[in-house]
C-alpha positions as YAML, in Angstrom:
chain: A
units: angstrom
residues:
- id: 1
  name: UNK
  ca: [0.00, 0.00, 0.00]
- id: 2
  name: UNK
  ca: [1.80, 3.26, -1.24]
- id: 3
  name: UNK
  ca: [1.85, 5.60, 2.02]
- id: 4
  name: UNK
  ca: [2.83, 8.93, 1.82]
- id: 5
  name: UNK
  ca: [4.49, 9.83, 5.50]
- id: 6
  name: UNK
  ca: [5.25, 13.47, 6.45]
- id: 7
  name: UNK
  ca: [7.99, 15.58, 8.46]
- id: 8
  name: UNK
  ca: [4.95, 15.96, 11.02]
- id: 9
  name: UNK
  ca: [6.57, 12.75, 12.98]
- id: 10
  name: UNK
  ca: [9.76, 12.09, 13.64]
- id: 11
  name: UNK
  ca: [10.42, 8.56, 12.07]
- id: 12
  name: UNK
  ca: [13.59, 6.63, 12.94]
- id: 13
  name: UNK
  ca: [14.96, 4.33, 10.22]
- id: 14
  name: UNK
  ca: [13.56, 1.47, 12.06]
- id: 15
  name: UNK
  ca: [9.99, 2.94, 12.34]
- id: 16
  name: UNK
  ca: [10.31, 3.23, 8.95]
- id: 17
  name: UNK
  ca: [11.72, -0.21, 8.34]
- id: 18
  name: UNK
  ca: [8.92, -1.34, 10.61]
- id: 19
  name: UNK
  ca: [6.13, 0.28, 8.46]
- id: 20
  name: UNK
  ca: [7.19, -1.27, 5.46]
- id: 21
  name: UNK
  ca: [7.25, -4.65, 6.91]
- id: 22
  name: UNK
  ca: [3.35, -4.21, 7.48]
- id: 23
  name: UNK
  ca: [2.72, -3.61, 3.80]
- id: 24
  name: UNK
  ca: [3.40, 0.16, 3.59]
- id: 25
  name: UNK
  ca: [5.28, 1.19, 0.83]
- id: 26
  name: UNK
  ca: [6.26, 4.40, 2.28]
- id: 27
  name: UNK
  ca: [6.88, 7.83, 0.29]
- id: 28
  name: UNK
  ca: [8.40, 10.42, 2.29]
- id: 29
  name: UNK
  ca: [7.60, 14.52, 2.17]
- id: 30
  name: UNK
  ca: [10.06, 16.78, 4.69]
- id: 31
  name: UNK
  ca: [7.53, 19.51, 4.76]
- id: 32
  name: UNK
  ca: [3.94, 19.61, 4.46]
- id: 33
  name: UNK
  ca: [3.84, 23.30, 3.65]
- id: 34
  name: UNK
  ca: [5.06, 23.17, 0.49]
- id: 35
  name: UNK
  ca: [2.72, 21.99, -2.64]
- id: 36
  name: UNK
  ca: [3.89, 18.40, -3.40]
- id: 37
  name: UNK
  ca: [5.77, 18.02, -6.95]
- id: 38
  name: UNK
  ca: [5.06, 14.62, -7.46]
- id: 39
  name: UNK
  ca: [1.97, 12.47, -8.67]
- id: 40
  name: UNK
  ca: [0.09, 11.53, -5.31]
- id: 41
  name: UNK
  ca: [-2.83, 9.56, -7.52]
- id: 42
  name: UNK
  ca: [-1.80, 6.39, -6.82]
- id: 43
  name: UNK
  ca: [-0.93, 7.18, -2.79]
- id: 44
  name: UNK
  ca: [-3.39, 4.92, -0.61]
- id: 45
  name: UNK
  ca: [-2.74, 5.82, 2.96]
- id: 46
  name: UNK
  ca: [-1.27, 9.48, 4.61]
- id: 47
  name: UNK
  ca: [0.18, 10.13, 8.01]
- id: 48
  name: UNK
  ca: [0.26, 13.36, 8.17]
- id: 49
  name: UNK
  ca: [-1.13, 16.32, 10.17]
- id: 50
  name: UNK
  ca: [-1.56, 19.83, 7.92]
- id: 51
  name: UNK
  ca: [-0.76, 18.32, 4.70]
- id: 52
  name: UNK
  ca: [-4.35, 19.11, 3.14]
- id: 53
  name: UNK
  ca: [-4.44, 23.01, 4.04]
- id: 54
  name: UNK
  ca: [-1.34, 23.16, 1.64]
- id: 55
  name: UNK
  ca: [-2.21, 20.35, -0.87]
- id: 56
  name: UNK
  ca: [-5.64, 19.87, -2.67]
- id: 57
  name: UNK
  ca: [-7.03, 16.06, -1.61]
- id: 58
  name: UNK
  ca: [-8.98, 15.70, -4.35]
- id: 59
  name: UNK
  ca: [-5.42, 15.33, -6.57]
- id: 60
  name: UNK
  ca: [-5.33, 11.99, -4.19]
- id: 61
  name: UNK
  ca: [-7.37, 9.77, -6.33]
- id: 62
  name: UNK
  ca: [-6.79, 6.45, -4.50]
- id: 63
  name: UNK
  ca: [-6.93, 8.03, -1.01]
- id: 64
  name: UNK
  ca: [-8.50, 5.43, 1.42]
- id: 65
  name: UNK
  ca: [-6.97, 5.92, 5.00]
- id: 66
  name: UNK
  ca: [-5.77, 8.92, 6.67]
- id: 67
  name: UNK
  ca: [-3.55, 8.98, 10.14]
- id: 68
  name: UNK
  ca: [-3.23, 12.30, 11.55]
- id: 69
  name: UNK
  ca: [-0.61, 13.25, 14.01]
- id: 70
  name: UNK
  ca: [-2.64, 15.43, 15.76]
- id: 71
  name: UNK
  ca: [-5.73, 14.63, 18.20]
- id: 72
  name: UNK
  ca: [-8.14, 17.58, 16.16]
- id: 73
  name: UNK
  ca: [-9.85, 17.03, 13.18]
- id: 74
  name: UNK
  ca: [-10.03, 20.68, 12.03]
- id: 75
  name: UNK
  ca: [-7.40, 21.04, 9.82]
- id: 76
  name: UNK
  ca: [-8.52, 17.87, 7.43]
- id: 77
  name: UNK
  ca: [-11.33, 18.62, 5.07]
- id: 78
  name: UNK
  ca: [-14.23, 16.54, 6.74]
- id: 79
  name: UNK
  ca: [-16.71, 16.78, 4.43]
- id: 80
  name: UNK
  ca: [-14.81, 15.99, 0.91]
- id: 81
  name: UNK
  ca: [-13.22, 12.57, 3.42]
- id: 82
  name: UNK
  ca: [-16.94, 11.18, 4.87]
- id: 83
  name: UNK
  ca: [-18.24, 12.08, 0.91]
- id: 84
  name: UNK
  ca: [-15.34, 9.71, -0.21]
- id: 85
  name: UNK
  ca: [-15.41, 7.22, 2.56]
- id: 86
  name: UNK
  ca: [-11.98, 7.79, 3.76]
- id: 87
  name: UNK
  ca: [-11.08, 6.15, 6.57]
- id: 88
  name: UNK
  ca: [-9.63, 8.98, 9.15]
- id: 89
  name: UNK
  ca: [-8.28, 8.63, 12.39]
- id: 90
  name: UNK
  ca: [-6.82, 10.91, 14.78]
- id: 91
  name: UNK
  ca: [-3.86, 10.64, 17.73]
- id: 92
  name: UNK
  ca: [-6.51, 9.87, 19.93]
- id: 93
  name: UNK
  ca: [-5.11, 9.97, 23.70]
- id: 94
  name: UNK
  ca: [-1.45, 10.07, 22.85]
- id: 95
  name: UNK
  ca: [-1.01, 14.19, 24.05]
- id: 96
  name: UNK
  ca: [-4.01, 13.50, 26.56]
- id: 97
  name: UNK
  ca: [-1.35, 13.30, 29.72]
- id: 98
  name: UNK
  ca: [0.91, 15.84, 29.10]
- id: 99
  name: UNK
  ca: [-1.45, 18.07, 28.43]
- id: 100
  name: UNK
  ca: [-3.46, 18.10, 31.29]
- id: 101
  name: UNK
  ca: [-0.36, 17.77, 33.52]
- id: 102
  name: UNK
  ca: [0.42, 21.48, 31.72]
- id: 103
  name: UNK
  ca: [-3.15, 22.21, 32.99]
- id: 104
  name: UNK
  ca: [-2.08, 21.24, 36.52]
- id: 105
  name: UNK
  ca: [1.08, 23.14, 36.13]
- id: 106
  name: UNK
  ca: [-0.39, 26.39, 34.73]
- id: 107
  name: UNK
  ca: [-3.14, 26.69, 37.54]
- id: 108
  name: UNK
  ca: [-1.12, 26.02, 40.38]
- id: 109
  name: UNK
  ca: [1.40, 28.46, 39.12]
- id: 110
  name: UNK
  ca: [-1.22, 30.96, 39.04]
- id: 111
  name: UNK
  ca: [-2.42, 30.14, 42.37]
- id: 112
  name: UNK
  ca: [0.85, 30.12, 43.87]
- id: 113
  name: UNK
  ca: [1.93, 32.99, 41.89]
- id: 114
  name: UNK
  ca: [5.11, 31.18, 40.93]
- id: 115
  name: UNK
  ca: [6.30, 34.60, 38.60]
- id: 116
  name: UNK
  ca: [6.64, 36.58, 42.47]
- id: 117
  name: UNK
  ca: [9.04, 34.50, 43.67]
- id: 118
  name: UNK
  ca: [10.64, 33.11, 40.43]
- id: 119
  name: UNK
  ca: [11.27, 37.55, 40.05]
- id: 120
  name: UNK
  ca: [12.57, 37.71, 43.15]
- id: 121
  name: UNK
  ca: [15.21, 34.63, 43.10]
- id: 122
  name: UNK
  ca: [16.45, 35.98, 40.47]
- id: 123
  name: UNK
  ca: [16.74, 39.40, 42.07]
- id: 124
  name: UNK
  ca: [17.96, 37.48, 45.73]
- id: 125
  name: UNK
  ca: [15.23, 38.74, 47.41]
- id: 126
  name: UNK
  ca: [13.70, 36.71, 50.36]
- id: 127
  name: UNK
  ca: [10.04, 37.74, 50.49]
- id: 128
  name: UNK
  ca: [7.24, 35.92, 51.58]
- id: 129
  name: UNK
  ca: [3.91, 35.87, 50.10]
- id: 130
  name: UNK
  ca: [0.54, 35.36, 52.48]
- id: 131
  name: UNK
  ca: [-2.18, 35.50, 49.90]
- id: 132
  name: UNK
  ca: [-1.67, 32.12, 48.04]
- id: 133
  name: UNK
  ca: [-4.50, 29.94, 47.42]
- id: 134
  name: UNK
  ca: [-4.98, 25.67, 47.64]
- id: 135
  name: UNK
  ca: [-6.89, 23.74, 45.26]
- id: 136
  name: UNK
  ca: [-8.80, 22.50, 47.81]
- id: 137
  name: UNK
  ca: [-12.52, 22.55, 47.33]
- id: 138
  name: UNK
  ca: [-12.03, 24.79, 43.94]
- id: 139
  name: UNK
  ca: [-15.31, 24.18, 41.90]
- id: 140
  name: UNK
  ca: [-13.35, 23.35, 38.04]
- id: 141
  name: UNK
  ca: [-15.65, 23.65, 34.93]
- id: 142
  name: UNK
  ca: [-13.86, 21.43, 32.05]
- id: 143
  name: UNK
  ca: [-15.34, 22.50, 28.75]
- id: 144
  name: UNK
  ca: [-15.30, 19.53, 26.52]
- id: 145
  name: UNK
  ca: [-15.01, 15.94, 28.28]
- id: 146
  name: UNK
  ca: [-12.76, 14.10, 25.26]
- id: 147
  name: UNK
  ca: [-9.27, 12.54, 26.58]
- id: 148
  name: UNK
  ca: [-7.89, 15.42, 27.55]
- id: 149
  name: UNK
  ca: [-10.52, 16.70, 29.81]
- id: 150
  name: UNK
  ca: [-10.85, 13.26, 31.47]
- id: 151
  name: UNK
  ca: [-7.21, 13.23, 32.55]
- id: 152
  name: UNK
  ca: [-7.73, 16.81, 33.36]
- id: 153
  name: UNK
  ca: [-10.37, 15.72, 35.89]
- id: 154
  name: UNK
  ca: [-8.54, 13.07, 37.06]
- id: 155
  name: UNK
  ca: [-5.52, 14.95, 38.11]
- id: 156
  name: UNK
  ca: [-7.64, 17.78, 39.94]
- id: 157
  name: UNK
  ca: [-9.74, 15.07, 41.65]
- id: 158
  name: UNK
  ca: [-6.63, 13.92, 43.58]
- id: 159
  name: UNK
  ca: [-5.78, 17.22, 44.75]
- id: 160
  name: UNK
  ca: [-9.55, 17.46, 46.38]
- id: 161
  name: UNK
  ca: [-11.42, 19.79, 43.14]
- id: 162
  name: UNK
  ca: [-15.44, 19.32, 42.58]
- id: 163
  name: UNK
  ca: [-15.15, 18.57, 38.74]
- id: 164
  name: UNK
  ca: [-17.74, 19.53, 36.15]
- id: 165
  name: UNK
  ca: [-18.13, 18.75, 32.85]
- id: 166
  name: UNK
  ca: [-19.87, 20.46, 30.21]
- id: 167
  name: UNK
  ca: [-20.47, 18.07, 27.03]
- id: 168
  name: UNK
  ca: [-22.77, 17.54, 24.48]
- id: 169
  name: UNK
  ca: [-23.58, 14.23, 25.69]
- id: 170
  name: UNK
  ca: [-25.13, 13.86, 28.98]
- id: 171
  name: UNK
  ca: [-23.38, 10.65, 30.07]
- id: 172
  name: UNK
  ca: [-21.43, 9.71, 33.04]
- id: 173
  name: UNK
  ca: [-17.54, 10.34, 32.90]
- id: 174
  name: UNK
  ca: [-15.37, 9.02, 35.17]
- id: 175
  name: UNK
  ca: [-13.60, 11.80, 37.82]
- id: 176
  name: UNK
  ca: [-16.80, 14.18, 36.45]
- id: 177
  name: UNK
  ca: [-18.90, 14.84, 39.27]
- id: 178
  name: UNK
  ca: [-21.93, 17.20, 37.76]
- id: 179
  name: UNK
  ca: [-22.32, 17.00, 33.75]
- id: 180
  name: UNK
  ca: [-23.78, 20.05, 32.37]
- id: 181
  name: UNK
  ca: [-25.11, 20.43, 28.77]
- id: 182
  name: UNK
  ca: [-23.16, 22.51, 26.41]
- id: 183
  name: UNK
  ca: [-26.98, 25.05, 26.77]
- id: 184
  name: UNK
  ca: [-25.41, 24.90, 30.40]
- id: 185
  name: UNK
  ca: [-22.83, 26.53, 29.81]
- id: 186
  name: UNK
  ca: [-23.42, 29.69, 31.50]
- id: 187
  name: UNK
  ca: [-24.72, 28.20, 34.75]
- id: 188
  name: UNK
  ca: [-21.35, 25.68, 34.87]
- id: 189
  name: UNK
  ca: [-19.34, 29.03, 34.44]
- id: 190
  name: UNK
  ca: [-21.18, 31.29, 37.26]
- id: 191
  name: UNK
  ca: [-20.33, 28.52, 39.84]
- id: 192
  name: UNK
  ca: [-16.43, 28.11, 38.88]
- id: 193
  name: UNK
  ca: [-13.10, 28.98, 39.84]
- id: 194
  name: UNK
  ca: [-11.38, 27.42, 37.58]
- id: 195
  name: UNK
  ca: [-12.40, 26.97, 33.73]
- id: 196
  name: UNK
  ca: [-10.12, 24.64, 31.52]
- id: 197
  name: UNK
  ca: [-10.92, 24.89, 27.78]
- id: 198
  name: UNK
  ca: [-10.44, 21.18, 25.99]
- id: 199
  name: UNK
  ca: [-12.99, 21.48, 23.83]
- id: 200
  name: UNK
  ca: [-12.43, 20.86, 19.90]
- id: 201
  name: UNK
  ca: [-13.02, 23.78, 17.29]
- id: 202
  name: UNK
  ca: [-15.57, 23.59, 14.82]
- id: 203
  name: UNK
  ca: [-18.05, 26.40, 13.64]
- id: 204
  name: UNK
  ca: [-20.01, 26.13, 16.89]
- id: 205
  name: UNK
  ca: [-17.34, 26.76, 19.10]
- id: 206
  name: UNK
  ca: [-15.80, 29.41, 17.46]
- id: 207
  name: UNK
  ca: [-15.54, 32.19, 19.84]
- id: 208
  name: UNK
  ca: [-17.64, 30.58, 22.23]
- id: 209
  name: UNK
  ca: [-15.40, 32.63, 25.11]
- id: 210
  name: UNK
  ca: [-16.37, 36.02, 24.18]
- id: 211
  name: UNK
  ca: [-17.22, 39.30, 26.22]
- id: 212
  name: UNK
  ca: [-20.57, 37.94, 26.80]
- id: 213
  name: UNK
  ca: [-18.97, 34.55, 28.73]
- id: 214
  name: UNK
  ca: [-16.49, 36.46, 30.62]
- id: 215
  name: UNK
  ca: [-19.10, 38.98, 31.89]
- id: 216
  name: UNK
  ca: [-20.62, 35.54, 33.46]
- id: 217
  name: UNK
  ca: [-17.23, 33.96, 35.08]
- id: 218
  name: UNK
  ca: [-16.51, 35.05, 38.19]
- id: 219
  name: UNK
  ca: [-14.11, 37.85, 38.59]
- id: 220
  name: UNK
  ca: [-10.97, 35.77, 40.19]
- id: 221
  name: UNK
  ca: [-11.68, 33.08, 38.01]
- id: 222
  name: UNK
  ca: [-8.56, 31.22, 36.21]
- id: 223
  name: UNK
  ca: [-9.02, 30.42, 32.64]
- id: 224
  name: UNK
  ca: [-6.66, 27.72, 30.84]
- id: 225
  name: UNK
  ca: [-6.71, 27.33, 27.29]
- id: 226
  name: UNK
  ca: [-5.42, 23.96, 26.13]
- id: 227
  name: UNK
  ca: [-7.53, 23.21, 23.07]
- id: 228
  name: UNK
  ca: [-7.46, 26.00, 20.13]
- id: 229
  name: UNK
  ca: [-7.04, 29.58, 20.40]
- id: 230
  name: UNK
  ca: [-9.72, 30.08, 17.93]
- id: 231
  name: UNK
  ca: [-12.27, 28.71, 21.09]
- id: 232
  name: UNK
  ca: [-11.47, 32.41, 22.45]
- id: 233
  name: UNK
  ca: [-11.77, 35.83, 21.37]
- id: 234
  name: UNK
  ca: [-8.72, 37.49, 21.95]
- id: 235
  name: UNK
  ca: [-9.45, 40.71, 21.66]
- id: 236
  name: UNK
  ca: [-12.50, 40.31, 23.99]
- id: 237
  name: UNK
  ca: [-9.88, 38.48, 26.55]
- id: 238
  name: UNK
  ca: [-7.66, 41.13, 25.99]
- id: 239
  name: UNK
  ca: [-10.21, 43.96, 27.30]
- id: 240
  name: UNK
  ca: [-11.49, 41.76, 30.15]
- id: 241
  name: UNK
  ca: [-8.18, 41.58, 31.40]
- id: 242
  name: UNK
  ca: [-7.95, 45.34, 30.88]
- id: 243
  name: UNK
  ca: [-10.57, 45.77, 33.14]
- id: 244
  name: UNK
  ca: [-9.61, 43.64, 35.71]
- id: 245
  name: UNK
  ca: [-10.82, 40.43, 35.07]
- id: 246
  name: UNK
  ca: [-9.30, 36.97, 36.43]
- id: 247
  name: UNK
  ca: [-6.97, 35.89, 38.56]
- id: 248
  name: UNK
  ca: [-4.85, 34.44, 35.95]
- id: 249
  name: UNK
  ca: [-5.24, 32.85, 32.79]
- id: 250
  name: UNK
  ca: [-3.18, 30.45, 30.65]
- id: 251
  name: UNK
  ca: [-2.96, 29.80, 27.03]
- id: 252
  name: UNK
  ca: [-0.88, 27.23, 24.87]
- id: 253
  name: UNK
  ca: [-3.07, 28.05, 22.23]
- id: 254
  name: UNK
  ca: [-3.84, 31.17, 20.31]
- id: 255
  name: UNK
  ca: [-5.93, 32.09, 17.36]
- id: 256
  name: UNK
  ca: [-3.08, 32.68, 15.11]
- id: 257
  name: UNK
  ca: [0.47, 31.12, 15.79]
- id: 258
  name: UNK
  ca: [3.27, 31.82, 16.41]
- id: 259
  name: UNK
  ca: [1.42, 34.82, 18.92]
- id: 260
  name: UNK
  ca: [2.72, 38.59, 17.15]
- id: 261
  name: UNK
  ca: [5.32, 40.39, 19.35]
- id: 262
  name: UNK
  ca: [2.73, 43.07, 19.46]
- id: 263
  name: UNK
  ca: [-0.25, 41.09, 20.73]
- id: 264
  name: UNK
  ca: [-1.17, 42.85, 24.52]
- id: 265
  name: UNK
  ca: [-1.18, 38.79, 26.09]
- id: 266
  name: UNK
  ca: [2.74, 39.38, 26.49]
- id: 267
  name: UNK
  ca: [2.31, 42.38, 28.65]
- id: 268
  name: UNK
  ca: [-0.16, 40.84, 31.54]
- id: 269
  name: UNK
  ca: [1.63, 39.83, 34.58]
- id: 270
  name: UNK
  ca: [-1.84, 37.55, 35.35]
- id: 271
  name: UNK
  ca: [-1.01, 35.83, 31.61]
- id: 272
  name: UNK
  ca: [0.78, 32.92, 31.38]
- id: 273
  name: UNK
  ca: [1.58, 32.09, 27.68]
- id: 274
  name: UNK
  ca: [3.59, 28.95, 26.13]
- id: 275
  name: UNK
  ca: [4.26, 28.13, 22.12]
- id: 276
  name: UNK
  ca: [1.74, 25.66, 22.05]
- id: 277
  name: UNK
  ca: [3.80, 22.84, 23.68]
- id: 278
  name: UNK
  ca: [1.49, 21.35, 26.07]
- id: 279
  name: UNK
  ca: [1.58, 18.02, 24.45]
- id: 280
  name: UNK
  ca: [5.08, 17.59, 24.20]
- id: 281
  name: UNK
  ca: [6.47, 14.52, 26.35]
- id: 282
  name: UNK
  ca: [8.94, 12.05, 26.31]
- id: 283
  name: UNK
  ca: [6.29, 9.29, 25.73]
- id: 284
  name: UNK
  ca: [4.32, 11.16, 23.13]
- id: 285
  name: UNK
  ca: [6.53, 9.64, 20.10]
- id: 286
  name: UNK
  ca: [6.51, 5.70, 20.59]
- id: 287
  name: UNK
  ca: [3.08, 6.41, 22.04]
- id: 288
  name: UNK
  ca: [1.83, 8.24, 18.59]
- id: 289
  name: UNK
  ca: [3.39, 5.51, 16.41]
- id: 290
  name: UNK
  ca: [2.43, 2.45, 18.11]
- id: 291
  name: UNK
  ca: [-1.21, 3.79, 17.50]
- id: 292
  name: UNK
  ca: [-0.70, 4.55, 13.98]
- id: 293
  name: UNK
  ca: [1.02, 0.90, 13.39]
- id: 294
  name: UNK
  ca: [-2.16, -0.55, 14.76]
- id: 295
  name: UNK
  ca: [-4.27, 1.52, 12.62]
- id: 296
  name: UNK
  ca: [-2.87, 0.65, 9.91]
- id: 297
  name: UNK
  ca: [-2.47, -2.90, 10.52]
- id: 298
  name: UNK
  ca: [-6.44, -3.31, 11.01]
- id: 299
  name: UNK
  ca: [-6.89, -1.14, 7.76]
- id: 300
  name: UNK
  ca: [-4.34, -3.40, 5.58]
- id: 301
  name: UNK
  ca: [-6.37, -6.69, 7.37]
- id: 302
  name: UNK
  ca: [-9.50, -5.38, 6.44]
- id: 303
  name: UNK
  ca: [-8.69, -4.88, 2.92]
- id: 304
  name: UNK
  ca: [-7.39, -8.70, 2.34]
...
């Protein structure tokens, strides 16, 4: 099966080796940026994760399978693969742990306010602080209850958080304690002290943190953003926090990348920003390809 694999994973020679001893036939493209100069009619399967916003898919006549190296779907084109019966599948649960352990990380830096005393090492200045806050008892409001908001809510659990969930399907989740409908929304975010964004983009979600949802979080509230900048307005955040808004709020994500040197998120001291690198671990790579080998094993199997 010709398979055209991508820079977007870091293949050893042996990982290569290995997918050609499950009946890949693998053709290999550095950057998916760039428009391919080759004939891609006759490629069958694609690992890849931005390849199609650079390269038309409809120029990949024999397409049948589709691996993507990242755990969203919005940078495929949906419709054109479902229309064509493509078999897609994403890096379901391979970024879920380090991600939320970034969640941890972000919040308790906030509520410890790590920057004081990370200022004042640097300056050799002893200094206590008295107004730190625990976890303890913190009501958390995880928007979107995939993999990543699961292991989210199981890491706050243990340090003693009420979790809720707001999903579009009201079903029981393990470390959830309330599930609230995504119509909830509001009445999930008047009740929080934490809110942790995990939620996957699509039209609907769009901007669904605007003025309009900040006015309803409380005032001290921490917001984390570990799904897709797009989720918030920036601008909107930008004037909340103008005015006075949260305690602290964290983003990996932004709505365009790499974040401009002129964007006003550099200048809050409450703003914790990182270049989209909550998913990065050192498990994440034999993790990711172990998944994609078993993909593609049941797709080959299916076809004989």
């Amino acid at each position: 099966m010709k398979t055209l694999i991508t820079g977007a994973f870091n293949y050893s020679e042996e990982q290569i080796e290995r997918l050609n001893s499950i009946g890949c036939e693998t053709v290999f493209v550095q950057d998916e940026r760039e428009k391919l100069d080759m004939d891609v009619s006759d490629i069958e399967a694609v690992i890849c994760n931005g390849l199609f916003l650079y390269n038309d898919i409809s120029k990949f006549k024999s397409l049948k399978f589709i691996q993507l190296t990242s755990a969203g779907f919005d940078r495929v084109p949906m419709d054109y693969i479902n229309e064509n019966k493509i078999e897609i599948h994403n890096a379901k649960g391979v970024y879920s742990a380090p991600m939320a352990e970034w969640v941890v990380l972000k919040i308790l830096e906030i509520y410890k306010n790590t920057k004081f005393f990370i200022r004042n090492q640097d300056n050799k200045v002893w200094e206590k602080k008295r107004d730190l806050l625990e976890l303890t008892d913190k009501v958390v409001a995880i928007v979107g209850c995939g993999n990543v908001g699961i292991e989210v809510a199981k890491r706050l659990k243990a340090f003693g958080c009420k979790t809720n969930g707001v999903a579009r399907r009201q079903v029981e989740y393990d470390y959830i304690d309330t599930v609230y409908s995504m119509q909830e929304l509001d009445e999930a975010l008047k009740v929080s002290d934490i809110v942790v964004l995990t939620i996957a983009l699509n039209e609907e979600t769009k901007h669904l943190f605007d003025k309009d949802r900040f006015k309803v979080m409380k005032d001290d509230a921490v917001l984390v953003n570990v799904a897709r900048g797009a989720i918030v307005n920036e601008e909107d955040l930008i004037e909340a926090l103008k005015n006075g808004k949260f305690l602290g709020v964290a983003l990996d994500v932004m709505e365009s990348e790499p974040l401009c040197e002129e964007s006003r998120l550099w200048e809050f001291d409450r703003v914790l920003v990182t270049p989209h690198n909550s998913f990065v671990s050192d498990r994440v790579g034999s993790r990711l390809f172990d998944l994609m080998c078993d993909n593609l094993n049941k797709f080959i199997a299916g076809k004989e």
